[in-house]
C-alpha positions as CSV (number, residue, x, y, z in Angstrom):
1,X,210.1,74.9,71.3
2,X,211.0,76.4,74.8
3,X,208.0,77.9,75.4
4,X,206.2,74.2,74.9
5,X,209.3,72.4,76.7
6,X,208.1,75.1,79.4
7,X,204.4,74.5,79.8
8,X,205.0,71.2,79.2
9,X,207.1,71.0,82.2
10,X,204.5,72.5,84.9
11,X,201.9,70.1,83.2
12,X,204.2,67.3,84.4
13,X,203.4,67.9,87.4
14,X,199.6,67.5,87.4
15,X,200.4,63.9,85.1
16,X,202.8,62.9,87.8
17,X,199.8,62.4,90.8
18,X,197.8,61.1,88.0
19,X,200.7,58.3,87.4
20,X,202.1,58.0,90.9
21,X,199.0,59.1,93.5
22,X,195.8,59.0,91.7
23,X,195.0,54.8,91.9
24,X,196.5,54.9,95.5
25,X,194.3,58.1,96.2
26,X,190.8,56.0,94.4
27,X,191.7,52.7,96.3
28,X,191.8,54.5,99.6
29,X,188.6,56.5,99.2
30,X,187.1,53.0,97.6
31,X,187.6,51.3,100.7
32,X,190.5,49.1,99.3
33,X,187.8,47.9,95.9
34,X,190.7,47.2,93.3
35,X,188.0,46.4,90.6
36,X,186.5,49.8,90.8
37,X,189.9,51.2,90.1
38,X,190.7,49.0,87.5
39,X,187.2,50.0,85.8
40,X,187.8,53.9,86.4
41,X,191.1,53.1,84.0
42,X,188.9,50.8,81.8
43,X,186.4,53.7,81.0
44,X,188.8,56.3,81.1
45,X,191.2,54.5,77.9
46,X,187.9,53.2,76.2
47,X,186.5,56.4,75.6
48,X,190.4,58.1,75.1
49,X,190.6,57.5,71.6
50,X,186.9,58.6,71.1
51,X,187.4,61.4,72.1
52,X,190.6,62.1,70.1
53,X,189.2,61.2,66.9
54,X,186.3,64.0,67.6
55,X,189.3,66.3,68.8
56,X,190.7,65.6,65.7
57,X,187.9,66.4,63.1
58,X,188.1,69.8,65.2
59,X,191.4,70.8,65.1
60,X,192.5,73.4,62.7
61,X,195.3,76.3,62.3
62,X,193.1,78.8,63.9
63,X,192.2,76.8,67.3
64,X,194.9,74.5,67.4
65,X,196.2,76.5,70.6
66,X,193.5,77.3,72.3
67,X,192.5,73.8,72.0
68,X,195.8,73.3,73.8
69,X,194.8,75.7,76.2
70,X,191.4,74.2,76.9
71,X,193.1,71.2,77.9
72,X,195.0,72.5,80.2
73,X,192.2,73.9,81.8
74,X,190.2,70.7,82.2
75,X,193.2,69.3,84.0
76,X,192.4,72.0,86.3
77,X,188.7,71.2,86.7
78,X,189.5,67.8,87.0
79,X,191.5,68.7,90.1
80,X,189.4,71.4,91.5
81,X,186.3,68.3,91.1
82,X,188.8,65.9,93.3
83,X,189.2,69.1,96.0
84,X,185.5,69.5,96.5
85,X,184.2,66.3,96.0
86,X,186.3,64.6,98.4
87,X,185.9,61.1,99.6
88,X,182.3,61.4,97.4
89,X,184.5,60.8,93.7
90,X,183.6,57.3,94.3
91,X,179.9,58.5,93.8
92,X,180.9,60.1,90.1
93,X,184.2,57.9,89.7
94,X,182.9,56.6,85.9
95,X,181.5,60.1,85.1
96,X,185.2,61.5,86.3
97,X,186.8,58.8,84.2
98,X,184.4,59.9,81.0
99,X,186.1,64.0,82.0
100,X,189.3,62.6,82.3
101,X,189.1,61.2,78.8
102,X,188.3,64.1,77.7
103,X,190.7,66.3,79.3
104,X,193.1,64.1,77.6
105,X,192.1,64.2,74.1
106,X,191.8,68.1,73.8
107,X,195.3,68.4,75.6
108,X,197.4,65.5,73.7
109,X,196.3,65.9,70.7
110,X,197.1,69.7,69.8
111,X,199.9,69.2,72.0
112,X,201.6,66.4,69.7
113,X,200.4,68.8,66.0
114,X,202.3,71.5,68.4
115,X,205.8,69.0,68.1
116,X,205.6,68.1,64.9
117,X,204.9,71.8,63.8
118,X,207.6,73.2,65.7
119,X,210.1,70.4,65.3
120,X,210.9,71.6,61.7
121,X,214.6,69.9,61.4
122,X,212.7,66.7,62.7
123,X,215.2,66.6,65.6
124,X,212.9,64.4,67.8
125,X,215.2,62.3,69.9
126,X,216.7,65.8,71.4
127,X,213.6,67.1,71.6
128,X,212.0,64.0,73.5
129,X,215.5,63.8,75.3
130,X,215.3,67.2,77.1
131,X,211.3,66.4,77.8
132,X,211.8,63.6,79.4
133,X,214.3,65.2,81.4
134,X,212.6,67.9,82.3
135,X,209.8,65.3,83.2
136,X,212.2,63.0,85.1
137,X,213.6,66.0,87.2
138,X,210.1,67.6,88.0
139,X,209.3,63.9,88.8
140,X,212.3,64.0,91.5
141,X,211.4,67.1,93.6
142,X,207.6,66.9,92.9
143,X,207.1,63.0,94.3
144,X,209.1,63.9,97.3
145,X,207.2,66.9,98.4
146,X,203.6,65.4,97.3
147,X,204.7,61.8,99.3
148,X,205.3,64.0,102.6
149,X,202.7,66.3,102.1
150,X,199.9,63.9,101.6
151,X,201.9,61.6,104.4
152,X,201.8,65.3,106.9
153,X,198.3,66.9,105.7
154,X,196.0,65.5,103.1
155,X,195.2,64.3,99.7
156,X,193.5,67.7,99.3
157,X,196.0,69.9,100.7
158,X,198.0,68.5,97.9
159,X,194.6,69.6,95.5
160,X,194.6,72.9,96.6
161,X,198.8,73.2,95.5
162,X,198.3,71.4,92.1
163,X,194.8,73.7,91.7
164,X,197.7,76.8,92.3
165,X,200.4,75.4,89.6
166,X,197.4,74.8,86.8
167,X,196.3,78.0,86.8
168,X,200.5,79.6,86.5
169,X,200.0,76.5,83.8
170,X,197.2,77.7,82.1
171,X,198.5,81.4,82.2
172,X,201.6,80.9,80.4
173,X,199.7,79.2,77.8
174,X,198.9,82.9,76.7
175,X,202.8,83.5,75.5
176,X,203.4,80.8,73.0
177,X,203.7,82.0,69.5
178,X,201.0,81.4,66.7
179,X,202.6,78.8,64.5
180,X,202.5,78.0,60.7
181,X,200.0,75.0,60.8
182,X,198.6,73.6,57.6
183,X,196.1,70.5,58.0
184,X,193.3,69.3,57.0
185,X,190.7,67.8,58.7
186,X,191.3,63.4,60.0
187,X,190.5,61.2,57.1
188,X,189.3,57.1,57.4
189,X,190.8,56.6,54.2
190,X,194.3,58.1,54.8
191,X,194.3,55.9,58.1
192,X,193.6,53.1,56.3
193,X,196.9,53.9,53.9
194,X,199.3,54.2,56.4
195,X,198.3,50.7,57.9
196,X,199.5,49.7,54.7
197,X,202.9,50.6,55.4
198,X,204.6,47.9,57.2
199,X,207.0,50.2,59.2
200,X,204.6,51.9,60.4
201,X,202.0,48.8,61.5
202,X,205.1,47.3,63.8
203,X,205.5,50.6,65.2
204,X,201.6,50.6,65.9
205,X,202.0,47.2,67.4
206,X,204.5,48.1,69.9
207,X,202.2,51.1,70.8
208,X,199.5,48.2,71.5
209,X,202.3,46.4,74.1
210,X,203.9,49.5,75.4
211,X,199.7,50.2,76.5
212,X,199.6,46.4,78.1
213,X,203.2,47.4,80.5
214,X,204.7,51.0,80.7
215,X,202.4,53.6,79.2
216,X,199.2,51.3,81.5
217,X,198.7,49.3,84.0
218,X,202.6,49.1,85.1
219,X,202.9,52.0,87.1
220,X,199.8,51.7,89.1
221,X,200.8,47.9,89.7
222,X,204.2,49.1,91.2
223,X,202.8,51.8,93.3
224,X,200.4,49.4,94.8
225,X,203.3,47.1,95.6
226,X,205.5,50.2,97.3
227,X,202.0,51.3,98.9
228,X,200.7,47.6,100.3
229,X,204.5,47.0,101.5
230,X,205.2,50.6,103.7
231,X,201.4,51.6,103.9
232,X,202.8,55.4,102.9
233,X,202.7,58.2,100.1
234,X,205.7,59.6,101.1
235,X,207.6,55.8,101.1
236,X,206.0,55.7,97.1
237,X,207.2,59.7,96.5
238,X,211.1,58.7,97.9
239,X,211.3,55.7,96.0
240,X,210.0,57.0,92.8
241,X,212.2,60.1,93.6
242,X,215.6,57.4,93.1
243,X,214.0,55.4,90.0
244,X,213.6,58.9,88.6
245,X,217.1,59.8,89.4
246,X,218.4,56.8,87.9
247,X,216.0,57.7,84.7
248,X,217.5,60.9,84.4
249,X,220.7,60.1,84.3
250,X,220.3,57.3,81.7
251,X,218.6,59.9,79.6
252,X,221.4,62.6,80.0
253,X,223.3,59.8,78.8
254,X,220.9,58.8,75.7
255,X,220.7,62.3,74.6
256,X,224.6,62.6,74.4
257,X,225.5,59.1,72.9
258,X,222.6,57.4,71.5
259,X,222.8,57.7,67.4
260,X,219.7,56.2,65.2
261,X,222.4,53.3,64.1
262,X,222.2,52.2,67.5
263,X,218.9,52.2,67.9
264,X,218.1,48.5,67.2
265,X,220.6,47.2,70.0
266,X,219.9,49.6,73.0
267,X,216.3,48.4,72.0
268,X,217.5,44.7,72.3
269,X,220.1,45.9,75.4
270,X,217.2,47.3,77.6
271,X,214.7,44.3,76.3
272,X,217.4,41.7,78.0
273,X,217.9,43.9,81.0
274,X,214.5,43.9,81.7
275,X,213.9,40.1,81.4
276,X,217.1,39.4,83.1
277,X,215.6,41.7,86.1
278,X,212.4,39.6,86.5
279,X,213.9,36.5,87.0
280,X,214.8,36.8,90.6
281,X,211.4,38.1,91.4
282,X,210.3,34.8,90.1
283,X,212.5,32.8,92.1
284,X,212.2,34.8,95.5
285,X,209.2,37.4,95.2
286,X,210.6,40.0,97.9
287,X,211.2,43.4,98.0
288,X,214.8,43.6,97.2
289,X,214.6,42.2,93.8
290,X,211.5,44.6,93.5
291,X,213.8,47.5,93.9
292,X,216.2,46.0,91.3
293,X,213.4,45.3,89.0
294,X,212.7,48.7,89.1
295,X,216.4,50.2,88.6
296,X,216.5,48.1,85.4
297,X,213.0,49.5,84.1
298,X,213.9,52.7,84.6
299,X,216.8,52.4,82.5
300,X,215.9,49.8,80.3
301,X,212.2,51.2,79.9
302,X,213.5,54.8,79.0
303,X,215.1,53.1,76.3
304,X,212.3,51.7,75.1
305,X,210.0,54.7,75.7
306,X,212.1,57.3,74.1
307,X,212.6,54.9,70.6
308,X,208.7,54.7,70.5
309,X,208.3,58.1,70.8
310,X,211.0,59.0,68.0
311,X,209.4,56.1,66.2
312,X,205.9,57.3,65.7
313,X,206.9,61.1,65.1
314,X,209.8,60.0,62.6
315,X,206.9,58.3,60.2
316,X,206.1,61.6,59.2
317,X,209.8,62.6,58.3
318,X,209.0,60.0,55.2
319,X,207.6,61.5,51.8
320,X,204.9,58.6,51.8
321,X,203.4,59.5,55.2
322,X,204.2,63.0,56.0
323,X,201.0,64.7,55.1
324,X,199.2,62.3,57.2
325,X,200.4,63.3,60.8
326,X,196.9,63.9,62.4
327,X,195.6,60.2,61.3
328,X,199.4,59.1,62.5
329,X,199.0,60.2,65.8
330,X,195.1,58.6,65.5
331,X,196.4,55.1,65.1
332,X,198.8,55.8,67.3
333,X,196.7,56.2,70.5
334,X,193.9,53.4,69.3
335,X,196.4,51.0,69.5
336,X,197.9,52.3,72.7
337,X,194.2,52.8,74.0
338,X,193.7,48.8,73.1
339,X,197.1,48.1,75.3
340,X,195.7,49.9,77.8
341,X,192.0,48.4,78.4
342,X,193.7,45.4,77.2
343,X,196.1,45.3,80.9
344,X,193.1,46.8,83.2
345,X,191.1,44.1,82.3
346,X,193.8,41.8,83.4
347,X,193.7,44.0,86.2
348,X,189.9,43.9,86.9
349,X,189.8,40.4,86.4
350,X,192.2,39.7,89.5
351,X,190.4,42.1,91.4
352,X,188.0,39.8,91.7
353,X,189.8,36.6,92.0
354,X,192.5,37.0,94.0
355,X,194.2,41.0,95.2
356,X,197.0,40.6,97.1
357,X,200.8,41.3,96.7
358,X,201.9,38.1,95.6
359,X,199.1,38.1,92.1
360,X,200.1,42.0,92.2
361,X,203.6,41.1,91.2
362,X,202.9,38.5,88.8
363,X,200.7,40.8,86.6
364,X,203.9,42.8,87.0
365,X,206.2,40.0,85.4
366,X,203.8,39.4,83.1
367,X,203.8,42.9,82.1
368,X,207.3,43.3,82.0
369,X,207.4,39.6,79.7
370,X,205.6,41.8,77.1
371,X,209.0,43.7,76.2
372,X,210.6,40.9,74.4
373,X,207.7,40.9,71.9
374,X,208.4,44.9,71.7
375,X,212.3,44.3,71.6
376,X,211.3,41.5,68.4
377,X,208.7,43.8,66.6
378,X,211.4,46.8,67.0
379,X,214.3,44.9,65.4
380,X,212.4,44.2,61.9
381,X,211.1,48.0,61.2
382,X,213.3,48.4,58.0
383,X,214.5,52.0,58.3
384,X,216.6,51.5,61.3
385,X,217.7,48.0,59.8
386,X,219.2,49.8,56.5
387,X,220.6,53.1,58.5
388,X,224.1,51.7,58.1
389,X,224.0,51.9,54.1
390,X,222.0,54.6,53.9
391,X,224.4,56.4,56.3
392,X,227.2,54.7,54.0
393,X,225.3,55.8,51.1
394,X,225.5,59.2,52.0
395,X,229.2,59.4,53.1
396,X,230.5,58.2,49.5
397,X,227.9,60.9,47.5
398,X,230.2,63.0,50.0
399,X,233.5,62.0,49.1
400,X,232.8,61.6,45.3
């Protein structure tokens, strides 16, 4: 589990410009054309879950980490492409999208077999606890220095030092361990049972709305806001430097305290902090209330974000679904893939109506909105209703 905590760490840094820099970096070079960008992410989440599925027919025990390796090393094509091709990208921009689907697939999908293969005790929460802060704290230093970099040199300065960390990436792929990996090749059929389940289709529904807000168009809409208002990286490296602070620590904090029989409430706790947040943005839209917005999303949404995560892993702790993890993690990323064309259409759509920073910031709210539905879908998933007797349950079989 180190060993992929490790490389998982370094890759971090490669997904952070690809969260934080990458839209800024295409709407500079693009000449301010918001609808291109928004169809770059269009193409790049319609052909995502393609590309998985044909990743997944692939995958086996024998190539299930060099398949992890390979992705790795597209990540680092994809960034030596961006080096050389320069202001030109937006020649190739749909082509790059097609890559970066691609480069996607053949690194998430080994990478999640990886988890659930090493994960044996099923201890997901502190596993997705320590990645996320590892994430969060890579997040801290690494938006800092790529903010004042790219503010002091260049976009492709920053290329060449990502370039540098991909290949220290890609070489410590060579040390992790061959693991024990039993499973057969993605099935229609056994996708079609688990939508049966009704657990697991609400967890698959909040994977379509996390796509539409948080794991899609979300972040790109709030480093357009930081990036219109101070017309700087390095202003949209500090500040997602503090949300990231503020992240960490509520994860620290998560990790220690957080138990599954709380799950349900922190789910409703951070769904009502979020709402609450956006209310003064829609009373007086200015920057302040931004800031504030964000502070409650980045304690509120790592909330959310780390229950989703336990949530689609934990499916396979179940005797009913637990020799179906490759068509798990399938549905899984078709329904976040829908969320996620689903909120770049929005996107593309105002593009060409109306881009500015007030319509910016009401996609934002609007985004946000989408938690309560989550918060609603989260509360009647059965297993974390009945934890109380089944923990109850278990205590008495102890003391009899």
């Amino acid at each position: 589990m180190k060993k992929l905590l490790f490389t998982g760490m370094l890759k971090s840094v490669t997904q952070m410009f690809n969260t934080t820099f990458l839209g800024i970096y295409f709407l500079k070079v693009s000449d301010g054309n918001i609808s291109q960008v928004a169809l770059f992410y269009l193409v790049w989440y319609l052909f995502h879950p393609i590309f998985m599925y044909m990743v997944s027919k692939k995958l086996n025990k024998d190539n299930i980490i060099s398949m992890y390796r390979m992705g790795i090393f597209l990540d680092l094509v994809c960034f030596i492409i961006l080096f050389l091709a320069k202001e030109n990208i937006v020649k190739y921009i749909y082509s790059f999208a097609i890559l970066m689907a691609i480069r996607e697939a053949v690194y998430w999908i080994p990478q999640k077999m990886l988890i659930f293969n090493v994960n044996k005790e099923y201890s997901y929460k502190k596993f997705f606890s320590y990645m996320q802060i590892i994430d969060k704290i890579w997040i801290i230093i690494s938006t800092l220095v790529t903010g004042y970099l790219i503010t002091e040199n260049s976009y492709n300065f920053v290329f060449m030092i990502i370039i540098a960390l991909g290949v220290i990436v890609y070489i410590t792929t060579f040390s992790l361990d061959k693991i024990e990996y039993e499973q057969s090749p993605i099935e229609i059929e056994k996708m079609k049972e688990i939508l049966r389940d009704k657990d697991a289709k609400r967890a698959y529904n909040i994977h379509i709305l996390n796509g539409m807000n948080s794991a899609g168009v979300l972040p790109l809409l709030i480093q357009l806001i930081i990036f219109i208002q101070f017309k700087s990286e390095f202003s949209i490296g500090y500040l997602n430097a503090i949300f990231a602070i503020i992240a960490t620590v509520t994860l620290l904090l998560l990790n220690k305290y957080l138990k599954p029989k709380y799950y349900q409430k922190a789910f409703v706790i951070s769904g009502i902090l979020m709402v609450f947040s956006i209310i003064p943005m829609v009373i007086n839209i200015n920057f302040s209330f931004f800031i504030i917005y964000n502070i409650a999303l980045n304690i509120g949404g790592q909330i959310v974000t780390l229950l989703q995560s336990i949530n689609i892993f934990q499916l396979n702790g179940s005797k009913k679904l637990q020799n179906y993890k490759l068509e798990n993690i399938m549905i899984s990323e078709i329904y976040l893939a829908v969320g996620r064309v689903t909120g770049f259409a929005f996107l593309f759509i105002i593009g060409n109506i109306a881009f500015n920073i007030l319509s910016i910031k009401i996609l934002i709210m609007l985004s946000s909105l989408l938690i309560v539905l989550e918060m609603i879908i989260f509360n009647n998933i059965e297993r974390y209703k009945n934890i109380g007797d089944i923990n109850r349950e278990k205590t008495n079989k102890i003391l009899v």
